[in-house]
MARZA-931573 format. One line per field, with one value per residue (C-alpha): residue in one letter; y, z, x. Coordinates in steps of 0.5 Angstrom, whole numbers, m for minus. Last residue first. Layout:
N
dovex <- (A;...) $
c2 <- (Y;...) $
c3 <- (Z;...) $
c1 <- (X;...) $
//
This chain:
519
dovex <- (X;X;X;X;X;X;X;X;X;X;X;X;X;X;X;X;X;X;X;X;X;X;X;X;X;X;X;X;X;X;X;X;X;X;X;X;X;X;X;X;X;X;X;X;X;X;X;X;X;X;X;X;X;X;X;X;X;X;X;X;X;X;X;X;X;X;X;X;X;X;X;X;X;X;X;X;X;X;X;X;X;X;X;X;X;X;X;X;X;X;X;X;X;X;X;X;X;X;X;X;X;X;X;X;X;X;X;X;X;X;X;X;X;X;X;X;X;X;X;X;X;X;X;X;X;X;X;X;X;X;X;X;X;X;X;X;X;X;X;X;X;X;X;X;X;X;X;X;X;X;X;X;X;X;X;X;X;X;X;X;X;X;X;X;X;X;X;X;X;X;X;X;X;X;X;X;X;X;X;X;X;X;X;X;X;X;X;X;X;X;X;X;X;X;X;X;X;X;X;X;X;X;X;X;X;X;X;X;X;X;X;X;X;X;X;X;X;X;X;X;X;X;X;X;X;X;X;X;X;X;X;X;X;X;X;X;X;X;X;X;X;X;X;X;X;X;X;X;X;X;X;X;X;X;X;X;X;X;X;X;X;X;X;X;X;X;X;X;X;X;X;X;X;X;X;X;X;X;X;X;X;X;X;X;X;X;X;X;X;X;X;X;X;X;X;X;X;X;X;X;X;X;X;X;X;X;X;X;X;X;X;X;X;X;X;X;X;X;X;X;X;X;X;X;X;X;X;X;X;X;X;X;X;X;X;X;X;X;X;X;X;X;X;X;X;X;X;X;X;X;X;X;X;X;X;X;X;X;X;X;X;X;X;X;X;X;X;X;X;X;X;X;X;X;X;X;X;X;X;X;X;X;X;X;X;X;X;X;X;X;X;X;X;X;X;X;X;X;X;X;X;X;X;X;X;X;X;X;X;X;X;X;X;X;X;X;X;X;X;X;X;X;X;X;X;X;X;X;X;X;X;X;X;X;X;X;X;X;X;X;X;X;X;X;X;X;X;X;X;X;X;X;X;X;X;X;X;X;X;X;X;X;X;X;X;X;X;X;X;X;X;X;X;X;X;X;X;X;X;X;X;X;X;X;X;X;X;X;X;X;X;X;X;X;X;X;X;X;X;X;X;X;X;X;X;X;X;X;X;X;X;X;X;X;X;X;X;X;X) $
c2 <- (24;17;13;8;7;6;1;m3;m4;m10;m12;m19;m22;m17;m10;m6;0;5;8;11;8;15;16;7;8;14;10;4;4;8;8;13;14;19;17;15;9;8;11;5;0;4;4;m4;m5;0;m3;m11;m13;m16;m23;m25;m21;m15;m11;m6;m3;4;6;13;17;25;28;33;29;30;21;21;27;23;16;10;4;2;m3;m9;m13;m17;m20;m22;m16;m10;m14;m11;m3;m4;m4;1;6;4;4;11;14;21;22;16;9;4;m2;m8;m13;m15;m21;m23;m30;m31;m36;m40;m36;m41;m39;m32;m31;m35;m29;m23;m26;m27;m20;m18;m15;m21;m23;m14;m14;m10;m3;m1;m6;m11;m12;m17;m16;m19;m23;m28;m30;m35;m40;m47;m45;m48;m52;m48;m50;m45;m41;m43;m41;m34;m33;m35;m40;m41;m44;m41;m45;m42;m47;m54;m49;m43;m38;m31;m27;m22;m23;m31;m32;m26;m27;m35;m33;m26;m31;m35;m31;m32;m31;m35;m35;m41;m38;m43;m40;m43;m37;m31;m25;m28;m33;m26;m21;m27;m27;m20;m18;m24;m20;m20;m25;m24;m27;m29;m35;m36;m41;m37;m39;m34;m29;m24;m27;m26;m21;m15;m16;m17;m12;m8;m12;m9;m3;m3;m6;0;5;3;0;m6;m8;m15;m19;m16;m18;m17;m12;m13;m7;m9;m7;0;2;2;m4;m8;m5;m10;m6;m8;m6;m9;m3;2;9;7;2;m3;m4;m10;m10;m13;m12;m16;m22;m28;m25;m22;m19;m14;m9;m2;m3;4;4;3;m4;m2;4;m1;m5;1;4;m3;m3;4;2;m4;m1;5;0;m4;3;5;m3;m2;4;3;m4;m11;m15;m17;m19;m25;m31;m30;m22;m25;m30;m25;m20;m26;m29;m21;m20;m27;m26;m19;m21;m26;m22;m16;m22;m24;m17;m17;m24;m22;m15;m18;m22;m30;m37;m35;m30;m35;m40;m38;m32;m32;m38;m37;m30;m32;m38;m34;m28;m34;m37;m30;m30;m36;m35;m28;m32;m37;m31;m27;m33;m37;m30;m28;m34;m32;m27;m31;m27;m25;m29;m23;m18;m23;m22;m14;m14;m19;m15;m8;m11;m11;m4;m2;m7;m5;4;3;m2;0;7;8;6;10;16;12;12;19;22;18;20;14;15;15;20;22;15;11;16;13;6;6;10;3;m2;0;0;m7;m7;m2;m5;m11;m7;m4;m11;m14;m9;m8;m15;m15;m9;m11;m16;m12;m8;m3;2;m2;m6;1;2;m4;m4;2;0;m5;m2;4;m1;m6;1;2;m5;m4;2;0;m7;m3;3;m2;m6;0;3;m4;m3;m4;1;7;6;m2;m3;0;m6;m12;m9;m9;m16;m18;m13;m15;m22;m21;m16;m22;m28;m23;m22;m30;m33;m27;m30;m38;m37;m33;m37;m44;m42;m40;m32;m29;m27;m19;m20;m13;m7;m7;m2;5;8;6;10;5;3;6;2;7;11;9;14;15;18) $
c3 <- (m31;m30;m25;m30;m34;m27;m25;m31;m31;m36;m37;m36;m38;m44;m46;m52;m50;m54;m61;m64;m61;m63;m70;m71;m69;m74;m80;m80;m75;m69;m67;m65;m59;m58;m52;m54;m58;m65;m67;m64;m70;m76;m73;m72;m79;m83;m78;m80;m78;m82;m81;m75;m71;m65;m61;m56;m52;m48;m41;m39;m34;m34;m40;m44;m46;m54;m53;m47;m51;m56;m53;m54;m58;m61;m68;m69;m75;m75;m68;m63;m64;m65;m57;m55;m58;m56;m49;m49;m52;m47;m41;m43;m43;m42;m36;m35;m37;m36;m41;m44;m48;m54;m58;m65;m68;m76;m76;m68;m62;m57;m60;m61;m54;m52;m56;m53;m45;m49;m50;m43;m40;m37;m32;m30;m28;m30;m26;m23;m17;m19;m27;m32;m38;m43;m48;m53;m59;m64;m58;m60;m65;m60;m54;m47;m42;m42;m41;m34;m32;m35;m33;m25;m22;m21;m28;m28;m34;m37;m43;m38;m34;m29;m26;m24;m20;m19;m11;m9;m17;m17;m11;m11;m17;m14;m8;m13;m15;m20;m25;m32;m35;m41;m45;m50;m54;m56;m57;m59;m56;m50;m49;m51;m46;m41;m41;m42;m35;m31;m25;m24;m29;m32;m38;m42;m47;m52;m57;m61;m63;m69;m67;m72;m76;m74;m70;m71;m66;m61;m62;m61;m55;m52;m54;m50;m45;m46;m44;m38;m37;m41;m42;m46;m39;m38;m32;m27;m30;m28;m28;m26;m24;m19;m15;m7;m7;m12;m13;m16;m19;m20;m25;m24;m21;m25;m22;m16;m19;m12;m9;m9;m5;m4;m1;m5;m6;m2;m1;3;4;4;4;6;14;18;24;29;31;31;36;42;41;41;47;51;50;52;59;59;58;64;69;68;68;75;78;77;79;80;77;80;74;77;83;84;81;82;80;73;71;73;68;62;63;61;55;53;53;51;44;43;43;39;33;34;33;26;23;25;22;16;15;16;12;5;9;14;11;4;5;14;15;10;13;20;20;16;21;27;24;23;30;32;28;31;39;36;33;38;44;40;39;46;49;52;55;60;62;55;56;59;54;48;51;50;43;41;45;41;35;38;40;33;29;34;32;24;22;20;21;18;11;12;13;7;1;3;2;m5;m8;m10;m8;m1;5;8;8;9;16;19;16;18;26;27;26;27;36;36;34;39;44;43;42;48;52;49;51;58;59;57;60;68;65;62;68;66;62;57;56;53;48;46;45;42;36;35;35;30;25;26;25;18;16;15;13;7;6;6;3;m3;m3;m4;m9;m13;m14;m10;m9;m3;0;0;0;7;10;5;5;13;13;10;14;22;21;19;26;29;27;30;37;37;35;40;46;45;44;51;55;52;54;62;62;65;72;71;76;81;78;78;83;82;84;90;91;92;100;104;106;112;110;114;118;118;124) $
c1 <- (9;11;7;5;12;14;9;10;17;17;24;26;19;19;15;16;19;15;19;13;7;2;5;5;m2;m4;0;m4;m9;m12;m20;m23;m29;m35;m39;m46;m44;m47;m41;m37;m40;m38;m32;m32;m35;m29;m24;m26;m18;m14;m11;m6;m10;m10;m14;m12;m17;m16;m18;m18;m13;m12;m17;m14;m8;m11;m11;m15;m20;m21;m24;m19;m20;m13;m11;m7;m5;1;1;7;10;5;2;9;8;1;4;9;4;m1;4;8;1;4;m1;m6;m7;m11;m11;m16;m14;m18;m15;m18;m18;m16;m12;m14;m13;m8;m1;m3;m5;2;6;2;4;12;11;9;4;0;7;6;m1;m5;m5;m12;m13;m8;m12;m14;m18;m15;m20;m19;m24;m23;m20;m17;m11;m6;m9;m9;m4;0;m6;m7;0;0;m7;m6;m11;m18;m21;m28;m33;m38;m42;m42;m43;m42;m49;m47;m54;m48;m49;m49;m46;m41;m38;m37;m33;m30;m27;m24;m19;m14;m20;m19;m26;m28;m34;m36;m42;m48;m52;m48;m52;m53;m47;m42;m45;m46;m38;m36;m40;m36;m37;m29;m26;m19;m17;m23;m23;m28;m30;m35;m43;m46;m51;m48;m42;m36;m31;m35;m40;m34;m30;m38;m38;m31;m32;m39;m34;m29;m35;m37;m45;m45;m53;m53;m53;m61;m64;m58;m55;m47;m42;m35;m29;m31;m24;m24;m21;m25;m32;m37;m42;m49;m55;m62;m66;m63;m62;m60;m54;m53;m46;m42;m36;m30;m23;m19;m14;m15;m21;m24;m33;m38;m31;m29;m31;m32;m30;m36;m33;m27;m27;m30;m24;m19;m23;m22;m15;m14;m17;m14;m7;m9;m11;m5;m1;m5;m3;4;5;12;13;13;16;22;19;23;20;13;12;17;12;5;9;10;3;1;5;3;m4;m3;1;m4;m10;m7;m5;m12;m14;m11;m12;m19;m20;m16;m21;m19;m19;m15;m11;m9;m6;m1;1;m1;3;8;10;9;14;19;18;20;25;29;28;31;36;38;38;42;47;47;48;53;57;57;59;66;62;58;52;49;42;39;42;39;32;32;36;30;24;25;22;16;14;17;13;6;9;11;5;m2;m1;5;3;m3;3;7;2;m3;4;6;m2;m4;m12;m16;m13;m18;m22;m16;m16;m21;m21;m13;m13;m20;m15;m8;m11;m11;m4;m2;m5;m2;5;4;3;8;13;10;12;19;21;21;26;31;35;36;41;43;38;34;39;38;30;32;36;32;26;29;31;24;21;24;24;17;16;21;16;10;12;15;8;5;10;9;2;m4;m9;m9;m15;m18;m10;m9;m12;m9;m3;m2;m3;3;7;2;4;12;12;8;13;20;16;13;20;24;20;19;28;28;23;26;33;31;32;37;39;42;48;48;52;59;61;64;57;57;63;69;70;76;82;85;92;98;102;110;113) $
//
């Protein structure tokens, strides 16, 4: 007698699990363009929030970068790992929401604990740089691997849909990268860049959430309500806690976080301070006062270069609070100052708050130095200054040896070039870079205070100076000892013993940074 055995159904679990309605093509390209283009919004303008504390070097703009790619790495990773385990369209909208908060959030947690953890030691660098971008960039790199699983019902279309859906993305940060270099750090703060992009991505984030609850509910939550209140709740805090935050900067620029603070014991006297550091100092009623000890090497390079009092044609690479130039065109009458300042933010600075007045007799070219000098006539400046600085290190194009060899070309037979240098620990940067502008120049000579040059003080400014005739050593010593710090000066065999076989600097190999860095 034979029997048959009934059919039974699979165990639910065994079922292929329901179809996973994807978004329309115009949704899901608008959602991985706008995602993609904040998380290039929020890596270009994490360098100028953190730069106020930490500086800005190569290490810094690394960690940004590296931190950068870290996050979107880790929120791609689990925006996947998410997508394959629920249904992606309820995640969406959080996601955006969060990352909003987030990001209004980076604000106030960078300005309080940037005056922790000010200066460029390597732990400060990366924990403030995880700040300011690793939790919104993670946040919203998991939207792509999240829209991209919507969008992959037909298998035999995997590739295009990858492929389109990850060029669209790619878009998207190429469009925010250039748009926030080349247009919105020049028109906007860094807080309003900052809490724009916050916005934005709640907007979004919401109007994605009413979407789904209008289509198919999809985007109703458990909790949904509680979670709302709490994300508004949370975002109202990180508003609430920016504007109490401290704020390093009197105003942005393309370039710095500026401010100028008064001298309490000077009535007249101002420093420019850049990103945390003091660049300048500037009396108000009285521009031959220098305050810091390398522009007094300056000026008394400077007194020695011609006769006393009379007029020179001079050229300044860097102008900051322009102290320089109204040293030389009141104690040289009839001077013709021409300042080379790449931000123009620091000249309109400098006359609103440094009392700067331009004329026929001071110009300010905005641009970069290395491209305007090019442009400079041979043999038309009797006096040349290099005071060009990145936060504190110069920049590495005004460092090189083909950079000496146009300072040549435009100093007049007989003209003398000033470059100020900061260095620290072993002074590899100082040695290398007398060793560069030694190249290009017959005669060259180091300012710099002894105990710098003994290794007892860790970090000083230095002042190369360099001719094609001799130098008036004996003139310029006698001069730097009516200074009230003592300083020496370096020439002929002593600053050949202290260059020894330095690295002389080229536009192909000029590792600034590295040089500065080393122990």
């Amino acid at each position: 007698m034979s029997s048959s055995t009934p059919d039974v159904a699979a165990p639910a679990a065994d079922a292929d699990p329901p179809p996973v309605r994807a978004l329309p093509n115009g949704l899901a390209a608008f959602l991985v363009f706008f995602s993609s283009g904040a998380v290039l919004v929020l890596e270009t303008v994490a360098l100028r929030l953190i730069g106020p504390y930490v500086g800005v070097t190569l290490q810094v703009t690394s960690a940004v970068i590296g931190v950068a790619l870290g996050a979107i790495a880790y929120g791609a990773w689990a925006g996947g790992w998410l997508a394959d385990r629920w249904d992606p369209r309820p995640m969406l909208a959080p996601a955006l929401l969060l990352s909003g908060i987030a990001t209004a959030v980076t604000l106030p947690m960078v300005r309080y604990a940037g005056e922790v953890l000010r200066g460029s030691a390597v732990s400060a660098v990366l924990l403030l740089t995880a700040l300011a971008v690793f939790v919104p960039a993670m946040l919203l790199s998991a939207v792509t691997p999240l829209v991209v699983k919507l969008q992959l019902a037909d298998l035999r279309r995997t590739g295009q849909v990858v492929g389109k859906l990850s060029g669209i993305g790619t878009l998207g940060g190429i469009t925010a990268t250039l748009a926030t270099g080349f247009v919105l750090v020049a028109a906007l703060t860094s807080t309003t860049i900052v809490l724009a992009t916050a916005v934005a991505l709640g907007v979004v984030g919401i109007g994605l959430w009413f979407y789904f609850r209008r289509q198919d509910g999809a985007g109703k939550l458990p909790g949904a309500s509680k979670l709302r209140a709490g994300l508004a709740v949370v975002g109202l805090i990180g508003a609430g806690l920016t504007t109490v935050a401290p704020n390093p900067c009197d105003i942005e620029t393309a370039y710095h976080c500026a401010s100028v603070d008064p001298d309490p014991a000077r009535p007249d006297g101002r420093s420019l301070v850049l990103n945390s550091a003091q660049h300048s100092y500037v009396d108000l009623a009285d521009p031959t006062h220098l305050e810091f000890a390398y522009t007094q090497w300056f000026g008394g390079v400077s007194d020695v270069a011609a006769p006393p009092g009379a007029r020179v044609d001079a050229l300044h690479i860097g102008g900051g609070g322009f102290t320089m130039p109204r040293y030389l065109a009141a104690t040289r009458p009839g001077t013709d100052n021409v300042v080379f300042e790449i931000d123009g933010g620091l000249v309109d600075l400098s006359r609103e708050k440094l009392g700067l007045t331009t004329g026929p007799q001071l110009r300010a070219e905005v641009g970069d130095a290395r491209m305007l000098l090019v442009e400079e006539p041979s043999a038309s400046r009797d006096v040349i200054v290099g005071d060009a600085f990145g936060h504190l290190v110069v920049p590495w194009h005004l460092a090189t040896r083909e950079m000496a060899a146009e300072v040549g070309r435009v100093l007049r037979p007989g003209g003398v070039y000033m470059q100020n240098v900061i260095d620290y620990g072993q002074l590899r940067f100082i040695r290398s870079e007398a060793a560069t502008v030694a190249a290009e120049f017959a005669n060259v000579a180091l300012i710099a205070p002894p105990a710098a040059l003994s290794g007892d003080r860790n970090g000083s400014n230095f002042v190369i100076v360099a001719s094609d005739a001799p130098l008036p050593l004996e003139a310029l010593r006698t001069r730097l000892d009516e200074l009230p710090e003592p300083v020496r000066v370096l020439a002929g065999a002593e600053f050949d013993e202290f260059v020894g076989g330095a690295l002389v600097l080229t536009d192909d190999f000029a590792p600034v940074d590295q040089l500065l860095g080393a122990a």
